[in-house]
C-alpha positions as CSV (number, residue, x, y, z in Angstrom):
1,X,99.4,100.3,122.5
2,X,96.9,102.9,124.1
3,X,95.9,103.5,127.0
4,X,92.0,104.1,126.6
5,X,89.3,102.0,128.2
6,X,86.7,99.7,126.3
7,X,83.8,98.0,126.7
8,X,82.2,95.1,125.4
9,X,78.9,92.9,125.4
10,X,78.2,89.5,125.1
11,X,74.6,87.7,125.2
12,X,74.4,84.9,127.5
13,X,73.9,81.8,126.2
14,X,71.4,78.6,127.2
15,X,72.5,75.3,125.7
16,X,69.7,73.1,124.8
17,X,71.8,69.9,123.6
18,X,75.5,69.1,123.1
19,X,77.9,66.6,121.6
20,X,81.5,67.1,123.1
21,X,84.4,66.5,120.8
22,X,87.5,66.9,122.2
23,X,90.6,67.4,119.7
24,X,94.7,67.7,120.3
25,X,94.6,71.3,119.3
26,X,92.5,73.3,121.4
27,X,91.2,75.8,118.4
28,X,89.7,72.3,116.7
29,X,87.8,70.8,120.2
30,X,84.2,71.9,120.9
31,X,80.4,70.5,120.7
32,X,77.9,70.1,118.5
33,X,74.7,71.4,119.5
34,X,72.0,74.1,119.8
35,X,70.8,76.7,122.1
36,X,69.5,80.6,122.6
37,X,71.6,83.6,123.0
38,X,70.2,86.0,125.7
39,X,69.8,89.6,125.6
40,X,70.7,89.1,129.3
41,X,74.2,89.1,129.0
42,X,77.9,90.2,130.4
43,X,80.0,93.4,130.0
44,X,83.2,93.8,130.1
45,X,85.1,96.8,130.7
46,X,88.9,96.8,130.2
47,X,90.9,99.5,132.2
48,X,94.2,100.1,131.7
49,X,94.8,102.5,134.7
50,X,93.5,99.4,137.0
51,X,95.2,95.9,137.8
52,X,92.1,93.7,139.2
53,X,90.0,91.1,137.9
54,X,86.4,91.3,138.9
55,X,83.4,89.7,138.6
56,X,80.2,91.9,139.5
57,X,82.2,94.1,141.8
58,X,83.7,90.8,143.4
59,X,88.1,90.0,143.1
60,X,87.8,87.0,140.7
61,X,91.3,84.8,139.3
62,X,89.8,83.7,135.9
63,X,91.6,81.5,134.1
64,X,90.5,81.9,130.7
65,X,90.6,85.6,131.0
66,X,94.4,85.5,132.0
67,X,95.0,83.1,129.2
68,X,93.1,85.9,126.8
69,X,95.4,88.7,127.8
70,X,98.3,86.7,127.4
71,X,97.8,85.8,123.9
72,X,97.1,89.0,122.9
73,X,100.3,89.9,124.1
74,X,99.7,92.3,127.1
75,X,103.0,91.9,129.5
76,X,101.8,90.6,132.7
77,X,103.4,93.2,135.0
78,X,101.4,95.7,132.7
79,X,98.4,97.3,134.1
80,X,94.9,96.1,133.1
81,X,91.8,95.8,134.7
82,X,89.0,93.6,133.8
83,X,85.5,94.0,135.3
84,X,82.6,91.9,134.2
85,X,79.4,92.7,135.4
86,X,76.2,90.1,135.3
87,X,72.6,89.9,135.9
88,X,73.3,86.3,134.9
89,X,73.6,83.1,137.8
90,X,77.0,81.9,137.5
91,X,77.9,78.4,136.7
92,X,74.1,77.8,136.1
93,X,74.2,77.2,132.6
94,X,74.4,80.8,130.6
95,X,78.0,81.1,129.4
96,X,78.9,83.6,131.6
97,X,82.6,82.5,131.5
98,X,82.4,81.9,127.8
99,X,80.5,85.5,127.4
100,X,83.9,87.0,130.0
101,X,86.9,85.7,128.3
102,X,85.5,86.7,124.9
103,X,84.0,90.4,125.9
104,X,87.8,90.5,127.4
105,X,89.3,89.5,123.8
106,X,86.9,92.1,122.3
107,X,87.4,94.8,124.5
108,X,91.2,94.3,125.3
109,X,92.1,94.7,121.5
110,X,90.2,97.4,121.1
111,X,91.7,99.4,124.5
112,X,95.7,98.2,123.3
113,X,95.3,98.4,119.8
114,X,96.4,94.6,119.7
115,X,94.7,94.5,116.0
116,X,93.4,91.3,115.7
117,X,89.8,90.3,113.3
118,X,86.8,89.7,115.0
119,X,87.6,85.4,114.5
120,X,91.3,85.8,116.0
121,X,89.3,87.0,118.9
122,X,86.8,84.4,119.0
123,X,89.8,82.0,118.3
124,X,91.3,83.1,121.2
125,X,88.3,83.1,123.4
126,X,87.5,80.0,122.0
127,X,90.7,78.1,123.2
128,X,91.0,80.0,126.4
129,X,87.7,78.4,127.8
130,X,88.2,74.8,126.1
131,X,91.9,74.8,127.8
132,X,90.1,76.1,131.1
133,X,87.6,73.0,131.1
134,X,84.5,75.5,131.4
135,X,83.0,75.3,128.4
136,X,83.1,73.7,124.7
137,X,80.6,75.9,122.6
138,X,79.3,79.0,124.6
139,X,81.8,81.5,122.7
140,X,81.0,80.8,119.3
141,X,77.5,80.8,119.9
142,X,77.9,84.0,121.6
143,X,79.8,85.6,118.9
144,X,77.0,84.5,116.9
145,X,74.1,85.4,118.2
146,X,70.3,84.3,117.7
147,X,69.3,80.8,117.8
148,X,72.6,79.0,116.7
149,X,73.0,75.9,115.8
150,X,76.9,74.5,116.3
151,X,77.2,72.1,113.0
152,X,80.8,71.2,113.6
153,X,82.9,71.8,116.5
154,X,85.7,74.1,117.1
155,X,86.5,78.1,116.7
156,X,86.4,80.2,113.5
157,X,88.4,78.2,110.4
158,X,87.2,74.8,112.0
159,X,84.0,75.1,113.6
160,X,80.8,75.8,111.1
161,X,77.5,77.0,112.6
162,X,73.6,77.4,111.3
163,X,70.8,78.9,113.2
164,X,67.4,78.8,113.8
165,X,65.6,81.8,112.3
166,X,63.2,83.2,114.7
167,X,63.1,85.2,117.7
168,X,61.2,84.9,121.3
169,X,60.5,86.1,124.7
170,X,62.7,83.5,127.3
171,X,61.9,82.8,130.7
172,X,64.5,81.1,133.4
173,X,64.5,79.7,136.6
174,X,67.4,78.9,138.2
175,X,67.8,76.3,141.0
176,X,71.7,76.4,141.8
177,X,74.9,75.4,140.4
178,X,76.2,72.7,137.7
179,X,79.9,71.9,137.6
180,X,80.5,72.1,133.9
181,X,84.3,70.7,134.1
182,X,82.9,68.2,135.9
183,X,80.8,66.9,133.6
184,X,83.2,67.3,130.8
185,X,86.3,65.6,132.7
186,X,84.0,62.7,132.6
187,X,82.7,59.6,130.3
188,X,80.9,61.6,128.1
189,X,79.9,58.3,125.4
190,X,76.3,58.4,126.5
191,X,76.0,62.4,126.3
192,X,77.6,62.9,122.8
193,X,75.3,60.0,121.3
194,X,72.4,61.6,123.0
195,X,73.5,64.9,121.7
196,X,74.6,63.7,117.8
197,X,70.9,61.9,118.0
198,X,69.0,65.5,118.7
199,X,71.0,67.3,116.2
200,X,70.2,65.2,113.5
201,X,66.1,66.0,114.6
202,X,66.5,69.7,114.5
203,X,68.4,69.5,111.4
204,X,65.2,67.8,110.4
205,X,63.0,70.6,111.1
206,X,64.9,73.7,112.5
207,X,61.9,75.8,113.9
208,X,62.1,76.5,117.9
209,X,59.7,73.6,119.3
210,X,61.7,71.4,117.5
211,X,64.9,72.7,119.2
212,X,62.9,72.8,122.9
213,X,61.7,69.0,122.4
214,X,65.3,67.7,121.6
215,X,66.6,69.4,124.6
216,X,64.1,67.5,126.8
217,X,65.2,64.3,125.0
218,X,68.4,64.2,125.5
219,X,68.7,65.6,128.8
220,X,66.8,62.3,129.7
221,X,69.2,60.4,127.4
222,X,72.1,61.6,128.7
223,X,71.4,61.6,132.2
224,X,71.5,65.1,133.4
225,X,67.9,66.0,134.2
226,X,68.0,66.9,138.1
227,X,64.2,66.6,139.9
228,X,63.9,70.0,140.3
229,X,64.7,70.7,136.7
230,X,62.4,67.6,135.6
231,X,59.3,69.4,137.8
232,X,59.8,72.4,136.0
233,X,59.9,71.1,132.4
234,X,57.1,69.0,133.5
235,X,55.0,71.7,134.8
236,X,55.2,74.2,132.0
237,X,54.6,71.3,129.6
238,X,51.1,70.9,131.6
239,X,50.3,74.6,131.2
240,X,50.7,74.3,126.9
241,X,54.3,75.7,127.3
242,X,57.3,74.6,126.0
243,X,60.5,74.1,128.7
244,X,64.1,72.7,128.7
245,X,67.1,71.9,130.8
246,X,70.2,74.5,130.6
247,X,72.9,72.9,129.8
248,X,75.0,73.0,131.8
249,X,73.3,74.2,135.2
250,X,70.2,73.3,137.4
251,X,68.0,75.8,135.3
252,X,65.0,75.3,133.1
253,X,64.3,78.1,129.7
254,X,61.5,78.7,128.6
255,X,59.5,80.2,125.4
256,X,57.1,82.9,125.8
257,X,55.8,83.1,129.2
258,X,55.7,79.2,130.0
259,X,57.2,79.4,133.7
260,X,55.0,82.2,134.3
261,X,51.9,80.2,133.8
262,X,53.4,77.3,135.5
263,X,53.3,79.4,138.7
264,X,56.9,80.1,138.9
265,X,58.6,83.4,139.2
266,X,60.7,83.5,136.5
267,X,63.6,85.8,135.2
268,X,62.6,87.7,131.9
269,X,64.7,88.3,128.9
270,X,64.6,87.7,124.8
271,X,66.9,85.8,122.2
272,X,69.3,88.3,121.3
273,X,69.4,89.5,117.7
274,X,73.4,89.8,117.4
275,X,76.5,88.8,118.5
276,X,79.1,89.9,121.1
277,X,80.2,93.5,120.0
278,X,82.1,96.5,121.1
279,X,79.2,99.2,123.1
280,X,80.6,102.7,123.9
281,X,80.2,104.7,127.5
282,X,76.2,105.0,126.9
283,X,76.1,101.1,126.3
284,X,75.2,101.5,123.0
Protein backbone atom coordinates (compact mmCIF):
# COMPACT_ATOMS: atom_id res chain seq x y z
CA UNK A 1 0.00 0.00 0.00
CA UNK A 2 1.19 3.77 -0.41
CA UNK A 3 1.02 6.28 1.51
CA UNK A 4 -0.11 9.22 -0.88
CA UNK A 5 -3.29 11.24 -0.52
CA UNK A 6 -6.31 11.21 -2.96
CA UNK A 7 -9.23 12.95 -3.68
CA UNK A 8 -12.42 12.31 -5.10
CA UNK A 9 -15.87 13.84 -6.34
CA UNK A 10 -19.17 12.80 -6.31
CA UNK A 11 -22.35 14.87 -7.61
CA UNK A 12 -25.08 15.04 -5.25
CA UNK A 13 -28.00 13.50 -6.07
CA UNK A 14 -32.04 14.61 -5.90
CA UNK A 15 -34.46 11.63 -6.01
CA UNK A 16 -37.61 12.33 -7.71
CA UNK A 17 -39.49 8.86 -7.13
CA UNK A 18 -38.50 5.45 -5.51
CA UNK A 19 -39.56 1.86 -5.17
CA UNK A 20 -37.64 0.23 -2.15
CA UNK A 21 -36.72 -3.37 -2.60
CA UNK A 22 -35.07 -4.84 0.10
CA UNK A 23 -33.12 -8.25 -0.58
CA UNK A 24 -31.06 -10.92 1.87
CA UNK A 25 -27.82 -9.90 0.27
CA UNK A 26 -27.13 -6.42 0.66
CA UNK A 27 -25.26 -6.01 -2.99
CA UNK A 28 -28.98 -7.22 -4.53
CA UNK A 29 -31.31 -4.57 -2.22
CA UNK A 30 -31.95 -1.03 -3.59
CA UNK A 31 -34.94 1.18 -5.38
CA UNK A 32 -36.23 1.65 -8.42
CA UNK A 33 -36.55 5.14 -9.39
CA UNK A 34 -35.39 8.43 -11.01
CA UNK A 35 -33.70 11.59 -10.10
CA UNK A 36 -30.87 14.39 -11.10
CA UNK A 37 -27.24 14.23 -10.25
CA UNK A 38 -25.84 17.75 -9.06
CA UNK A 39 -22.85 19.45 -10.03
CA UNK A 40 -23.10 20.53 -6.33
CA UNK A 41 -21.53 17.71 -4.86
CA UNK A 42 -18.97 16.11 -2.03
CA UNK A 43 -15.23 15.65 -1.95
CA UNK A 44 -13.38 13.46 -0.38
CA UNK A 45 -9.88 13.55 0.53
CA UNK A 46 -8.24 10.52 2.02
CA UNK A 47 -5.05 11.15 4.16
CA UNK A 48 -3.03 8.63 5.31
CA UNK A 49 -0.83 10.77 7.68
CA UNK A 50 -4.26 11.65 9.57
CA UNK A 51 -6.73 9.37 11.71
CA UNK A 52 -10.18 11.54 11.84
CA UNK A 53 -13.34 11.39 10.11
CA UNK A 54 -14.78 14.72 9.18
CA UNK A 55 -17.49 16.13 7.73
CA UNK A 56 -17.09 19.84 6.44
CA UNK A 57 -14.33 20.41 9.04
CA UNK A 58 -16.74 18.84 11.79
CA UNK A 59 -15.45 15.01 13.80
CA UNK A 60 -18.17 12.86 12.20
CA UNK A 61 -18.46 8.62 13.12
CA UNK A 62 -19.87 7.53 9.70
CA UNK A 63 -20.96 4.26 9.48
CA UNK A 64 -20.91 3.45 5.95
CA UNK A 65 -17.56 5.08 5.58
CA UNK A 66 -15.96 2.73 8.35
CA UNK A 67 -17.71 -0.13 6.73
CA UNK A 68 -15.87 1.07 3.19
CA UNK A 69 -12.45 1.08 4.64
CA UNK A 70 -12.87 -2.16 6.13
CA UNK A 71 -13.75 -4.00 3.14
CA UNK A 72 -11.06 -2.65 1.33
CA UNK A 73 -8.97 -4.08 3.71
CA UNK A 74 -7.32 -1.04 5.57
CA UNK A 75 -6.34 -2.40 9.27
CA UNK A 76 -8.24 -0.43 11.64
CA UNK A 77 -5.34 0.67 13.98
CA UNK A 78 -3.87 1.99 10.46
CA UNK A 79 -3.81 5.63 9.93
CA UNK A 80 -6.35 7.18 7.53
CA UNK A 81 -8.14 10.26 7.44
CA UNK A 82 -11.24 10.99 5.68
CA UNK A 83 -12.58 14.54 5.14
CA UNK A 84 -15.66 15.32 3.19
CA UNK A 85 -16.41 18.64 2.48
CA UNK A 86 -20.18 19.91 1.25
CA UNK A 87 -21.95 22.81 0.02
CA UNK A 88 -24.78 20.35 0.26
CA UNK A 89 -27.75 20.32 3.36
CA UNK A 90 -27.25 17.12 5.11
CA UNK A 91 -29.96 14.66 5.44
CA UNK A 92 -32.18 16.92 3.17
CA UNK A 93 -32.39 14.73 0.36
CA UNK A 94 -28.93 15.03 -1.89
CA UNK A 95 -27.05 11.79 -1.18
CA UNK A 96 -24.55 13.33 0.64
CA UNK A 97 -23.89 10.06 2.66
CA UNK A 98 -24.22 8.02 -0.48
CA UNK A 99 -21.87 10.67 -2.38
CA UNK A 100 -19.17 10.12 1.13
CA UNK A 101 -18.92 6.41 1.47
CA UNK A 102 -18.44 6.13 -2.28
CA UNK A 103 -15.86 9.26 -2.85
CA UNK A 104 -14.19 7.22 0.25
CA UNK A 105 -14.19 3.84 -1.86
CA UNK A 106 -12.87 5.92 -4.83
CA UNK A 107 -10.38 7.78 -3.26
CA UNK A 108 -9.15 5.10 -0.55
CA UNK A 109 -8.16 2.63 -3.44
CA UNK A 110 -6.57 4.96 -5.19
CA UNK A 111 -4.32 6.45 -1.90
CA UNK A 112 -3.50 2.35 -0.72
CA UNK A 113 -3.35 0.89 -3.97
CA UNK A 114 -6.27 -1.51 -2.77
CA UNK A 115 -6.82 -2.25 -6.79
CA UNK A 116 -10.23 -2.70 -7.06
CA UNK A 117 -12.58 -1.74 -10.67
CA UNK A 118 -14.52 1.18 -10.68
CA UNK A 119 -18.03 -1.45 -9.81
CA UNK A 120 -16.09 -3.24 -6.88
CA UNK A 121 -16.11 0.23 -5.61
CA UNK A 122 -19.50 1.10 -6.26
CA UNK A 123 -20.27 -2.46 -4.86
CA UNK A 124 -18.81 -1.64 -1.93
CA UNK A 125 -20.35 1.81 -1.53
CA UNK A 126 -23.40 0.41 -2.55
CA UNK A 127 -23.69 -2.14 0.44
CA UNK A 128 -22.11 0.02 2.92
CA UNK A 129 -25.00 2.60 2.77
CA UNK A 130 -27.96 -0.13 2.30
CA UNK A 131 -26.47 -1.97 5.56
CA UNK A 132 -26.25 1.65 7.22
CA UNK A 133 -30.17 2.18 6.53
CA UNK A 134 -29.27 5.73 4.76
CA UNK A 135 -29.98 5.24 1.54
CA UNK A 136 -31.13 2.53 -1.24
CA UNK A 137 -30.08 4.16 -4.68
CA UNK A 138 -28.03 7.44 -4.18
CA UNK A 139 -24.56 5.64 -5.03
CA UNK A 140 -25.31 4.17 -8.21
CA UNK A 141 -26.94 7.06 -9.38
CA UNK A 142 -24.00 8.98 -8.43
CA UNK A 143 -21.52 6.79 -9.99
CA UNK A 144 -23.69 7.37 -12.88
CA UNK A 145 -24.24 10.65 -13.39
CA UNK A 146 -26.89 12.73 -15.53
CA UNK A 147 -30.42 12.07 -15.24
CA UNK A 148 -30.49 8.32 -14.24
CA UNK A 149 -33.03 6.35 -14.24
CA UNK A 150 -32.57 3.09 -11.60
CA UNK A 151 -34.37 0.13 -13.83
CA UNK A 152 -33.71 -2.54 -11.33
CA UNK A 153 -32.37 -2.37 -7.99
CA UNK A 154 -29.11 -3.23 -6.44
CA UNK A 155 -25.19 -2.48 -7.16
CA UNK A 156 -23.13 -3.16 -10.30
CA UNK A 157 -23.88 -7.15 -11.59
CA UNK A 158 -27.55 -6.78 -10.17
CA UNK A 159 -28.73 -3.40 -10.52
CA UNK A 160 -29.43 -2.06 -14.27
CA UNK A 161 -29.90 1.68 -14.86
CA UNK A 162 -31.14 4.12 -17.99
CA UNK A 163 -31.14 7.80 -18.03
CA UNK A 164 -32.82 10.62 -19.27
CA UNK A 165 -30.84 12.42 -21.97
CA UNK A 166 -30.80 16.06 -21.34
CA UNK A 167 -29.23 18.49 -19.26
CA UNK A 168 -30.59 21.63 -17.07
CA UNK A 169 -29.97 24.50 -14.71
CA UNK A 170 -31.54 23.12 -10.94
CA UNK A 171 -32.67 25.22 -8.37
CA UNK A 172 -33.27 24.07 -4.44
CA UNK A 173 -34.70 25.12 -1.45
CA UNK A 174 -34.29 23.47 1.50
CA UNK A 175 -36.53 23.59 4.50
CA UNK A 176 -34.76 21.15 7.12
CA UNK A 177 -34.19 17.63 7.66
CA UNK A 178 -35.87 14.13 6.55
CA UNK A 179 -34.95 10.91 8.43
CA UNK A 180 -34.31 8.66 5.57
CA UNK A 181 -33.84 5.34 7.90
CA UNK A 182 -36.80 6.31 9.13
CA UNK A 183 -38.73 6.18 6.43
CA UNK A 184 -37.17 3.07 5.16
CA UNK A 185 -37.42 1.07 8.56
CA UNK A 186 -41.06 1.52 7.89
CA UNK A 187 -44.22 0.07 5.93
CA UNK A 188 -43.11 1.05 2.74
CA UNK A 189 -46.33 -0.99 0.60
CA UNK A 190 -47.93 2.35 -0.31
CA UNK A 191 -44.45 4.10 -1.29
CA UNK A 192 -43.08 1.27 -3.56
CA UNK A 193 -46.60 0.99 -5.42
CA UNK A 194 -46.54 4.68 -5.77
CA UNK A 195 -43.07 4.49 -6.94
CA UNK A 196 -43.37 1.22 -9.49
CA UNK A 197 -46.60 3.35 -10.79
CA UNK A 198 -44.33 6.62 -11.82
CA UNK A 199 -41.63 4.55 -13.32
CA UNK A 200 -43.76 2.87 -15.59
CA UNK A 201 -44.90 6.78 -16.82
CA UNK A 202 -41.42 7.91 -17.40
CA UNK A 203 -40.51 4.82 -19.03
CA UNK A 204 -43.42 5.98 -21.11
CA UNK A 205 -41.89 9.18 -22.14
CA UNK A 206 -38.41 9.69 -20.58
CA UNK A 207 -37.91 13.55 -21.26
CA UNK A 208 -37.43 15.84 -17.93
CA UNK A 209 -41.19 17.20 -17.40
CA UNK A 210 -42.20 13.85 -17.53
CA UNK A 211 -39.70 12.84 -14.80
CA UNK A 212 -40.79 16.33 -12.59
CA UNK A 213 -44.65 15.38 -12.94
CA UNK A 214 -44.20 11.73 -11.62
CA UNK A 215 -42.27 13.03 -8.65
CA UNK A 216 -45.15 15.29 -7.75
CA UNK A 217 -47.48 12.21 -8.14
CA UNK A 218 -46.17 10.08 -6.13
CA UNK A 219 -44.93 12.13 -3.43
CA UNK A 220 -48.84 12.74 -3.00
CA UNK A 221 -49.37 8.94 -3.36
CA UNK A 222 -47.05 7.95 -1.02
CA UNK A 223 -47.56 10.29 1.56
CA UNK A 224 -44.44 12.23 1.98
CA UNK A 225 -45.32 15.72 0.73
CA UNK A 226 -44.73 18.09 3.93
CA UNK A 227 -46.82 21.80 3.63
CA UNK A 228 -43.87 23.64 3.18
CA UNK A 229 -42.69 21.40 0.39
CA UNK A 230 -46.39 21.25 -1.06
CA UNK A 231 -46.34 25.42 -1.12
CA UNK A 232 -43.30 25.39 -2.96
CA UNK A 233 -44.18 22.89 -5.77
CA UNK A 234 -47.37 24.64 -5.80
CA UNK A 235 -45.91 28.04 -6.17
CA UNK A 236 -43.46 27.40 -8.94
CA UNK A 237 -46.20 25.46 -10.73
CA UNK A 238 -48.17 28.93 -10.71
CA UNK A 239 -45.25 30.80 -12.17
CA UNK A 240 -45.08 28.18 -15.52
CA UNK A 241 -42.23 26.27 -13.65
CA UNK A 242 -41.79 22.86 -13.13
CA UNK A 243 -40.95 21.66 -9.15
CA UNK A 244 -40.64 18.43 -7.03
CA UNK A 245 -40.15 17.00 -3.69
CA UNK A 246 -36.47 15.57 -2.82
CA UNK A 247 -36.69 12.49 -1.85
CA UNK A 248 -35.81 12.06 0.93
CA UNK A 249 -35.67 15.54 2.75
CA UNK A 250 -37.93 18.67 3.21
CA UNK A 251 -36.57 20.24 -0.17
CA UNK A 252 -38.26 21.12 -3.41
CA UNK A 253 -35.86 21.04 -7.12
CA UNK A 254 -36.47 22.77 -9.59
CA UNK A 255 -35.83 23.18 -13.60
CA UNK A 256 -34.44 26.33 -14.90
CA UNK A 257 -35.06 29.12 -12.73
CA UNK A 258 -38.66 27.98 -11.36
CA UNK A 259 -38.03 28.94 -7.55
CA UNK A 260 -36.57 32.07 -8.61
CA UNK A 261 -39.67 33.29 -10.20
CA UNK A 262 -41.70 31.91 -7.46
CA UNK A 263 -40.04 34.47 -5.14
CA UNK A 264 -37.88 32.16 -3.31
CA UNK A 265 -34.20 32.42 -2.83
CA UNK A 266 -33.01 29.48 -4.11
CA UNK A 267 -29.56 27.57 -4.31
CA UNK A 268 -28.07 27.34 -7.90
CA UNK A 269 -26.42 24.43 -9.50
CA UNK A 270 -26.79 22.12 -12.90
CA UNK A 271 -27.25 18.24 -13.60
CA UNK A 272 -23.95 16.98 -13.65
CA UNK A 273 -22.58 15.53 -16.93
CA UNK A 274 -20.57 12.50 -15.20
CA UNK A 275 -20.18 10.36 -12.56
CA UNK A 276 -18.13 10.25 -9.26
CA UNK A 277 -14.40 10.30 -10.36
CA UNK A 278 -10.91 10.64 -9.07
CA UNK A 279 -9.93 15.02 -9.27
CA UNK A 280 -6.17 15.72 -8.58
CA UNK A 281 -4.81 18.76 -6.12
CA UNK A 282 -6.31 21.54 -8.60
CA UNK A 283 -9.77 19.74 -8.47
CA UNK A 284 -9.63 18.87 -11.74
Amino acid sequence: MSDESATAFVPGHVTGFFSAHPAERAAAAGSRGAGLTLTDGVEVRIDPTDSETTLNGESAEIEAVETVLAELGIEEDRSVGVAATTDLPVGSGFGVSGATALGTALAANEAFACGRSENELVRLAHVAEVEAGTGLGDVVAQARGGVPIRLEPGAPGYGELDGVPASARIEYVTFGELSTAEVLAGDTTALTEAGERALTALRRNPVLPALMAASRTFAREAGLLVPEVAEAVEAVEEAGGEAAMAMLGRTVFALGTGLSEAGYDPAVCHTHAAGARLVDDDGE
